[in-house]
LUMVEXFI-522428 format. One line per field, with one value per residue (C-alpha): chain; x negated, y, z negated; residue number from 1; residue in one letter. Coordinates in steps of 0.2 Angstrom, whole numbers, plus 5000, padded with zeros to 4 digits. Example, Ala and Ser with C-alpha at 12.3 -4.5 7.8 and 13.67 -1.06 7.14 Angstrom:
mol = c(A:A)
X = c(4938:4932)
Y = c(4978:4995)
Z = c(4961:4964)
seq = c(1:2)
type = c(A:S)
REM end
This chain:
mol = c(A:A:A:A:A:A:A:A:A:A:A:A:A:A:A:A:A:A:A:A:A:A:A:A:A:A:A:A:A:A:A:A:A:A:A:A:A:A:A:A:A:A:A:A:A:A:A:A:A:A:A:A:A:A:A:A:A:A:A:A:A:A:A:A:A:A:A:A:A:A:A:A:A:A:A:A:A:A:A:A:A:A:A:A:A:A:A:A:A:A:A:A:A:A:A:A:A:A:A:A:A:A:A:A:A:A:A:A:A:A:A:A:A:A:A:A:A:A:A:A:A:A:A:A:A:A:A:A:A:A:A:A:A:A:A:A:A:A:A:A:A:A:A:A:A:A:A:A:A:A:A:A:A:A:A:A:A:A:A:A:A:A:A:A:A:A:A:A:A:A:A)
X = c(4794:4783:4788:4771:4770:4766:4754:4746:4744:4738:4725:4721:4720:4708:4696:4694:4689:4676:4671:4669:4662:4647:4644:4641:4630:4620:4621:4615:4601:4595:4595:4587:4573:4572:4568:4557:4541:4528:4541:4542:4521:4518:4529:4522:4505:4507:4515:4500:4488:4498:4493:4478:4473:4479:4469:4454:4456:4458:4444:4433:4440:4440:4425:4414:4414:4412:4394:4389:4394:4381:4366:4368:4363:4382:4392:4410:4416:4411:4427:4427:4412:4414:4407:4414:4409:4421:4427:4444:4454:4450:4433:4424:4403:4400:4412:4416:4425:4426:4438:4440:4460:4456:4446:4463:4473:4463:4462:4445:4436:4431:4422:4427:4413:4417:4434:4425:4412:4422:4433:4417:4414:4433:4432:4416:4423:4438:4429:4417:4433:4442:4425:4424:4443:4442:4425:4435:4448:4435:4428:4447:4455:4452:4456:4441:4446:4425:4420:4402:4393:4375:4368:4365:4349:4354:4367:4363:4382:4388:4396:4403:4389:4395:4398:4386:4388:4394:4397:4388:4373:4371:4363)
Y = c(5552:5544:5529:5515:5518:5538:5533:5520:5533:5546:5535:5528:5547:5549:5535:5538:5556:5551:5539:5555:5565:5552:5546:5565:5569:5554:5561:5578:5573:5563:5576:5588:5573:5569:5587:5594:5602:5588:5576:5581:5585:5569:5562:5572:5570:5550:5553:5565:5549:5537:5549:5551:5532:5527:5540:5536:5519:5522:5531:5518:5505:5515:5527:5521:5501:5499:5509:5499:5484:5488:5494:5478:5462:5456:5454:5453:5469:5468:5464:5448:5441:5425:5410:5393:5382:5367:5362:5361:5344:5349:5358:5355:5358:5365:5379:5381:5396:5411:5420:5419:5419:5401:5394:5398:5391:5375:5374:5378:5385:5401:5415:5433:5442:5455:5461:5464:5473:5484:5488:5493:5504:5511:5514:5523:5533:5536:5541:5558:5562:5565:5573:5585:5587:5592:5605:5615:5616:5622:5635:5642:5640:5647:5629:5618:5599:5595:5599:5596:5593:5593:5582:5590:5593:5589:5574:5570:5568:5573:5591:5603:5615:5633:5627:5640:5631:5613:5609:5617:5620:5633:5627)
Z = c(4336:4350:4358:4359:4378:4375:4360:4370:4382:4374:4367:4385:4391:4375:4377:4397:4391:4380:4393:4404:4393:4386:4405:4409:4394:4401:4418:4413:4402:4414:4426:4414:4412:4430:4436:4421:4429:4422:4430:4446:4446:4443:4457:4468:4463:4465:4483:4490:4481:4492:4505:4500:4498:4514:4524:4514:4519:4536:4537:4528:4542:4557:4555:4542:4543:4561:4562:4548:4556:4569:4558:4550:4558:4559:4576:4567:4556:4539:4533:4542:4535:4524:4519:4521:4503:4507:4526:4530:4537:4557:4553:4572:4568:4585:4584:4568:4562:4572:4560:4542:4544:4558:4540:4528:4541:4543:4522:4521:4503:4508:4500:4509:4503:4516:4513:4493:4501:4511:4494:4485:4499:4499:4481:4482:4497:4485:4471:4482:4491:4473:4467:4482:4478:4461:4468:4476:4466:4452:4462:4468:4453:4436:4427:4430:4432:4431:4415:4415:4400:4391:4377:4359:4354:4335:4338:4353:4358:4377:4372:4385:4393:4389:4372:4362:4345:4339:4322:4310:4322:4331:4350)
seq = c(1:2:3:4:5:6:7:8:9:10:11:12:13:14:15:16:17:18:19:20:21:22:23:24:25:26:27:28:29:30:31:32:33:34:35:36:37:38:39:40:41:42:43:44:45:46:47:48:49:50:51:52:53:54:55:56:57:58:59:60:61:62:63:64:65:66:67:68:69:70:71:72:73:74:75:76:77:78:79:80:81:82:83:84:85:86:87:88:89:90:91:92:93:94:95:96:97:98:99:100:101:102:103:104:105:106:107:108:109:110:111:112:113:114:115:116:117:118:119:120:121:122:123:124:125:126:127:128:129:130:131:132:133:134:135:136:137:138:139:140:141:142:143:144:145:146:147:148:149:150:151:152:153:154:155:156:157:158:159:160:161:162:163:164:165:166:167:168:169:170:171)
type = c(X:X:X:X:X:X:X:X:X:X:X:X:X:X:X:X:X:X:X:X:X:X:X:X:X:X:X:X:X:X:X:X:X:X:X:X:X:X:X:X:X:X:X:X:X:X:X:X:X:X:X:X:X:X:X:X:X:X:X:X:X:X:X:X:X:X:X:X:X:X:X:X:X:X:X:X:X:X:X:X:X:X:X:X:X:X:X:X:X:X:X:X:X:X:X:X:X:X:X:X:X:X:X:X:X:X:X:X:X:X:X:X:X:X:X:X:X:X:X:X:X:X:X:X:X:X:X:X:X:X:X:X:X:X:X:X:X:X:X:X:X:X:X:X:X:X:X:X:X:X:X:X:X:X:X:X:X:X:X:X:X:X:X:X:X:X:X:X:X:X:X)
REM end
């Protein structure tokens, strides 16, 4: 007969391998999860947008903004222009502002309708450089992304262009 120190062992030994085992099942399923094909698409689908953002941002900043800074009647980049509503505590009337970071500093109400512009024009910037990315991806590959699309005559519903019938109507 077993003495209590070999059965408490035994029963040590038999919960640390359950341990093991449940601890590696975990391991493994999330590994399985972790590296599944739409899994590991996805990540690197975010990390080339990442990419993708910050070099369309660049080139809205560094190439587009400053020649529309000039055909504009501004003298500061269009990011930079803003509009004081309430002064701040050392507000001096012959200088004033000269950036909108010397305003925030000073406490001032400012409105920085140039840092929105230049996001509508980032996102817009965005938004063609996807669209020319998704056109040649369309015209290389046999799955298009753009799907384009006409109106029924009947329901008047947008329904995809090369569809020849929709519903019970032929079209």
């Amino acid at each position: 007969m077993p003495s209590d120190v070999e059965h408490g062992s035994t029963e040590t030994s038999s919960l640390l391998e359950r341990g093991r085992h449940s601890m590696k099942r975990f391991f493994d399923g999330f590994v399985d999860f972790a590296f599944q094909g739409n899994i590991l698409q996805i990540a690197f689908g975010l990390i080339i947008a990442n990419i993708f953002t910050d070099l369309i941002k660049t080139f809205v900043s560094a190439i587009l903004m400053p020649p529309l800074s000039v055909l504009f009647p501004v003298n500061k980049n269009i990011e930079e222009k803003f509009a004081v509503l309430r002064y701040g505590a050392n507000y001096n009337a012959t200088t004033g502002y000269n950036t909108l970071h010397q305003a925030l500093d000073d406490g001032a109400v400012v409105m920085a309708y140039g840092s929105f512009v230049y996001q509508v024009i980032s996102f817009i910037m965005v938004g063609f450089a996807l669209y020319g990315l998704a056109h040649v991806y369309t015209l290389v590959s046999h799955d298009p992304i753009i799907k384009y699309t006409k109106k029924c005559r009947y329901c008047r519903k947008r329904i995809n262009e090369k569809v020849s019938w929709h519903g019970n109507w032929v079209v």
